[in-house]
C-alpha positions as a Markdown table, in Angstrom:
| # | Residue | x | y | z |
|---|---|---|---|---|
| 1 | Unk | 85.1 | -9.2 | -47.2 |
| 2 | Unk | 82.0 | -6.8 | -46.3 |
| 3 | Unk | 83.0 | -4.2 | -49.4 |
| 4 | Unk | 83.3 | -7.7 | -52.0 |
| 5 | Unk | 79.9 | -9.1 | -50.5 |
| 6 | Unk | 78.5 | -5.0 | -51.2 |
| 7 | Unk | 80.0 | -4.9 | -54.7 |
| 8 | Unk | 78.5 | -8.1 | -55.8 |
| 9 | Unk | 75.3 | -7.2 | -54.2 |
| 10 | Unk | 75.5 | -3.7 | -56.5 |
| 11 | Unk | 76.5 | -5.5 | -59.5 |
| 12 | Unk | 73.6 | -7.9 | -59.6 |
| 13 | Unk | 70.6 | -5.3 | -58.0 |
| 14 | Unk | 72.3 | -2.9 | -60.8 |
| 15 | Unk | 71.0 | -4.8 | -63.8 |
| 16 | Unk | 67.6 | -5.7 | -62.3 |
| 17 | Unk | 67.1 | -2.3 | -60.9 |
| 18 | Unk | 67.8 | -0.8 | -64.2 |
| 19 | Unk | 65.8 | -3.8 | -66.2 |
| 20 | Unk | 62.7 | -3.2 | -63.6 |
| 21 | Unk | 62.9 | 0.6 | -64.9 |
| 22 | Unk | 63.4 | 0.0 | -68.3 |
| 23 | Unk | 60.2 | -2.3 | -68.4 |
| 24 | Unk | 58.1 | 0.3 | -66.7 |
| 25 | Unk | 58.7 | 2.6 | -69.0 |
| 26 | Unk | 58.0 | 0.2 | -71.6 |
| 27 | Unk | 54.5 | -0.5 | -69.7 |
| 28 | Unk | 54.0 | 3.2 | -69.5 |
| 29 | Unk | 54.3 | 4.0 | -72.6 |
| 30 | Unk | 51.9 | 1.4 | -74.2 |
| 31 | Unk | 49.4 | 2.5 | -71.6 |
| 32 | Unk | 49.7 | 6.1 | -72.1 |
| 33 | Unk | 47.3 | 6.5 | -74.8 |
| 34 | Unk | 44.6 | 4.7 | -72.4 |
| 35 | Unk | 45.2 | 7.3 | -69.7 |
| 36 | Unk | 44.8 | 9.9 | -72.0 |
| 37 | Unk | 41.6 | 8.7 | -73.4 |
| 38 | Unk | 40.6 | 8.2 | -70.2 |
| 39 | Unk | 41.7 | 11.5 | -69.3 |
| 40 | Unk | 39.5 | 13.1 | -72.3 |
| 41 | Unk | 36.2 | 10.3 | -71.3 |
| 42 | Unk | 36.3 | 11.7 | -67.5 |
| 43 | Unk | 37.1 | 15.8 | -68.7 |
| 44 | Unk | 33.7 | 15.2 | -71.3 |
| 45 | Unk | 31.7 | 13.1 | -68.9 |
| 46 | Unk | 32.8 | 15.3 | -66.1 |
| 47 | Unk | 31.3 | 18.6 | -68.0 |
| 48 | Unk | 27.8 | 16.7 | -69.1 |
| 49 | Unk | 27.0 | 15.6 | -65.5 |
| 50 | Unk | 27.7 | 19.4 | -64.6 |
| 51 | Unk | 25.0 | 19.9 | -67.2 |
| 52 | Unk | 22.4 | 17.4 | -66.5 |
| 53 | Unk | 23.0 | 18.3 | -62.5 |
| 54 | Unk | 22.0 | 22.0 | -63.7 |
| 55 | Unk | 18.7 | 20.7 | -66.0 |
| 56 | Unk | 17.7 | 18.4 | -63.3 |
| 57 | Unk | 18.1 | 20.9 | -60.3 |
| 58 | Unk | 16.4 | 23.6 | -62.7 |
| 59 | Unk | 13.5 | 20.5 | -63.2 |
| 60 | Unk | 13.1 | 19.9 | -59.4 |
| 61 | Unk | 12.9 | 23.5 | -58.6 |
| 62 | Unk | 10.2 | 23.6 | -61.4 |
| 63 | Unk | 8.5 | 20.4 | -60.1 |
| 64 | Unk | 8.3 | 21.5 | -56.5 |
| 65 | Unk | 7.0 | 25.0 | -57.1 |
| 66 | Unk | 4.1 | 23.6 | -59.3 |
| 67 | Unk | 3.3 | 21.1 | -56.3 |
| 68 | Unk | 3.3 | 24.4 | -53.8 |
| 69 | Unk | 0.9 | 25.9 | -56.1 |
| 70 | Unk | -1.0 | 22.6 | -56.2 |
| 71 | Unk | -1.2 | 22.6 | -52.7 |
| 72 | Unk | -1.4 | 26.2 | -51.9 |
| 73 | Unk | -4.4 | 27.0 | -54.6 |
| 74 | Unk | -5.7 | 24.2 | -55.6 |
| 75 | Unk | -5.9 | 21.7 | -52.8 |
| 76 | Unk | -8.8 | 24.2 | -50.9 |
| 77 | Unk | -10.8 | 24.2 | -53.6 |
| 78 | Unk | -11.5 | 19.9 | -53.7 |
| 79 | Unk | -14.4 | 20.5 | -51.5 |
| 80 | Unk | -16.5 | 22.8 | -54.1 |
| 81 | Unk | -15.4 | 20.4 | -56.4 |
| 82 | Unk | -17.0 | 17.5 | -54.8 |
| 83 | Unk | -20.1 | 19.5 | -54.3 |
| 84 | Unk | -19.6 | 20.7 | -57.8 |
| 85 | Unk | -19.6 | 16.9 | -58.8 |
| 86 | Unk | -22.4 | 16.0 | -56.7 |
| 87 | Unk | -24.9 | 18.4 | -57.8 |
| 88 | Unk | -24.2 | 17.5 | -61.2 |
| 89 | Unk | -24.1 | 13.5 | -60.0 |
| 90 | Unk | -27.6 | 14.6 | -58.7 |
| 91 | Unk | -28.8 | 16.6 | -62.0 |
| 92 | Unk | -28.0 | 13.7 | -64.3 |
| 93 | Unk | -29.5 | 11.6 | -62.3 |
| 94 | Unk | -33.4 | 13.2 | -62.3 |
| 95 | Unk | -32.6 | 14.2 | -66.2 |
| 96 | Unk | -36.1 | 12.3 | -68.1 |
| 97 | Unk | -34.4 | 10.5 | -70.8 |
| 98 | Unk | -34.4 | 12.1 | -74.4 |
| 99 | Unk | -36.8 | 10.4 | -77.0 |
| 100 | Unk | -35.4 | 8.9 | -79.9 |
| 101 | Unk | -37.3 | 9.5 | -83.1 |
| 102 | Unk | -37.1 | 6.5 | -85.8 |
């Protein structure tokens, strides 16, 4: 009774098992041009991050020395250019205006 129960049980799982694989197949190959594509899409978006993470990185670097220098050079020098400003703030101020001639 146990091997008539298994047989049926085989002959009705057989047909489904083989129409599940048979319809993934079927979805497979109608999606296979997507993966691809997406395959190609993450390959070409993969190399131009590499390349903006090299331009960006070479930026920074650039950036970050030019603020050292900023900081380094120029930063010391704000107070001779405050007296700088003053004493011309100060010049400009005592100037006698120029005459305009009609």
């Amino acid at each position: 009774m146990f091997a008539t129960l298994a047989t049926l049980a085989v002959l009705v799982l057989l047909p489904l098992l083989a129409l599940k694989l048979l319809f993934s197949l079927a979805v497979g190959l109608v999606f296979l041009p997507f993966k691809l594509l997406g395959a190609v899409f993450r390959v070409v978006l993969g190399a131009l991050a590499v390349v903006s993470k090299l331009l960006f990185s070479g930026l920074g670097l650039v950036f970050g020395v030019l603020a050292a220098v900023f900081v380094v050079v120029l930063l010391p020098l704000v107070p001779l250019l405050l007296f700088g400003l003053l004493l011309w703030g100060m010049t400009r101020l005592f100037r006698r205006p120029a005459l305009v001639r009609a």
